[in-house]
N, C-alpha and C positions, 0 to 999 in steps of 0.2 A: 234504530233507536227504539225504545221501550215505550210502553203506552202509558198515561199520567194517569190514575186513579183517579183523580180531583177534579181535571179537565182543566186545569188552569195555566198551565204550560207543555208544553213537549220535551221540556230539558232540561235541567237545571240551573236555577237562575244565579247572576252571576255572585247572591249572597253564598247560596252554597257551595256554588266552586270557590268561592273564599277559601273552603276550611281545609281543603286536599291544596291551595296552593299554600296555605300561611305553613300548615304541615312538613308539607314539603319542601321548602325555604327552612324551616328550622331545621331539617336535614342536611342541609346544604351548609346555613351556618353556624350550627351550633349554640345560636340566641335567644333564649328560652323565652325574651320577652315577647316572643313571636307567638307565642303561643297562647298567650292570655285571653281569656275567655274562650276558648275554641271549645274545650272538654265538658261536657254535660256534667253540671257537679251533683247529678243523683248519680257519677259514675259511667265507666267505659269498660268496653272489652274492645283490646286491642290482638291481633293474633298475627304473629310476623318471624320472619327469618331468623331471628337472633333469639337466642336463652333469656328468659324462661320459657318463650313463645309465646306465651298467655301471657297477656295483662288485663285484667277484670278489676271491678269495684272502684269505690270510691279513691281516688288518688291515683287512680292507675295511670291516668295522663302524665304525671309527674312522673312515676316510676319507668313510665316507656323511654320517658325525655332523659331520664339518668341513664338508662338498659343501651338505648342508642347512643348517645354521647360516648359511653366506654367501649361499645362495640365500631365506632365507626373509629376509633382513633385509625390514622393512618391514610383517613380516607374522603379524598375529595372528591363531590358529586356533583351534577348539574342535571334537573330533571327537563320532560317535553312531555305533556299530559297531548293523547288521545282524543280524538268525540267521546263524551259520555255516551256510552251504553247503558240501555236500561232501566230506564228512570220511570220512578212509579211516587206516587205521596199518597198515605194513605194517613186520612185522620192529618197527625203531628207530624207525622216519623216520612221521610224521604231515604230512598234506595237509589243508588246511581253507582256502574263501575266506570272507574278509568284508565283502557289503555296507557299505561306507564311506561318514559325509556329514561332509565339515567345511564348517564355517560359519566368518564372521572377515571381516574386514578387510586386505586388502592396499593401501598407500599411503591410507588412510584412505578406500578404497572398500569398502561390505560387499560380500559375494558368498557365494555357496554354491556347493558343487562335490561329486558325489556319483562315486564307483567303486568299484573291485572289488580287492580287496587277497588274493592267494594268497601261500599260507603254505606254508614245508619247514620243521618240525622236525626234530632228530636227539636221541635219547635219548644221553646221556653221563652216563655216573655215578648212572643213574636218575632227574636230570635232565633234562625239555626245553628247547632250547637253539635258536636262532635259525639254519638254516641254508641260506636263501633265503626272498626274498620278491619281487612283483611289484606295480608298482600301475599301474590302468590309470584316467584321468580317462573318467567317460560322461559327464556332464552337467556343464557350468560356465555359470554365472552370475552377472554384477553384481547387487543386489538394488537400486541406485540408479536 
């Protein structure tokens, strides 16, 4: 595990795991109301598997939540988040990655797919709040 800048914890606390699981439940089902409040509304950069890959600025939350929706058609997930790695708060702004595995079906094939998900939060209002993420695919497989 990663060393805390701040000294105030050693991990992430269970507000900020909040935001990679509400995330990642919107993944799962498709229910944008899950995502309310999550996204720092001075804006995000989101950087992920699917076209455009970039999502930056103001309303980007929004436009990942559209980009994913049309990209997952076909496709059912279930995720299992990791120990965080890595975790540091410096100032506002918290860093933490999480081993990621989803499991699912895409076009009625199973597969499992395992990576690495980096996290930026931003304190707002005493609030953390989603202000970048990264996902990188290590491992994909059909399980058929």
């Amino acid at each position: 595990m990663g060393t805390n800048q701040a000294g105030t914890t050693a991990a992430p606390t269970s507000e900020m795991l909040e935001i990679p699981e509400r995330i990642a439940t919107y993944m799962s089902t498709r229910d944008i109301r899950i995502l309310e409040g999550v996204f720092s509304p001075g804006g995000v950069t989101i950087l992920e598997n699917f076209p455009p890959h970039i999502f930056d600025g103001v309303g980007a939350g929004k436009r990942w939540a559209e980009g994913f929706a049309a990209y997952a058609e076909g496709l059912n997930i279930e995720h299992t988040f990791g120990e965080p790695q890595n975790f540091s708060v410096n100032d506002d702004t918290a860093f933490f990655t999480l081993p990621t595995n989803w499991t699912g079906t895409v076009d009625g094939r199973a597969f499992s797919e395992n990576g690495g998900w980096l996290f930026i939060l931003e304190l707002i209002d005493e609030r953390w709040m989603l202000k970048g993420y990264g996902w990188a695919v290590v491992d994909f497989k059909y399980l058929d």
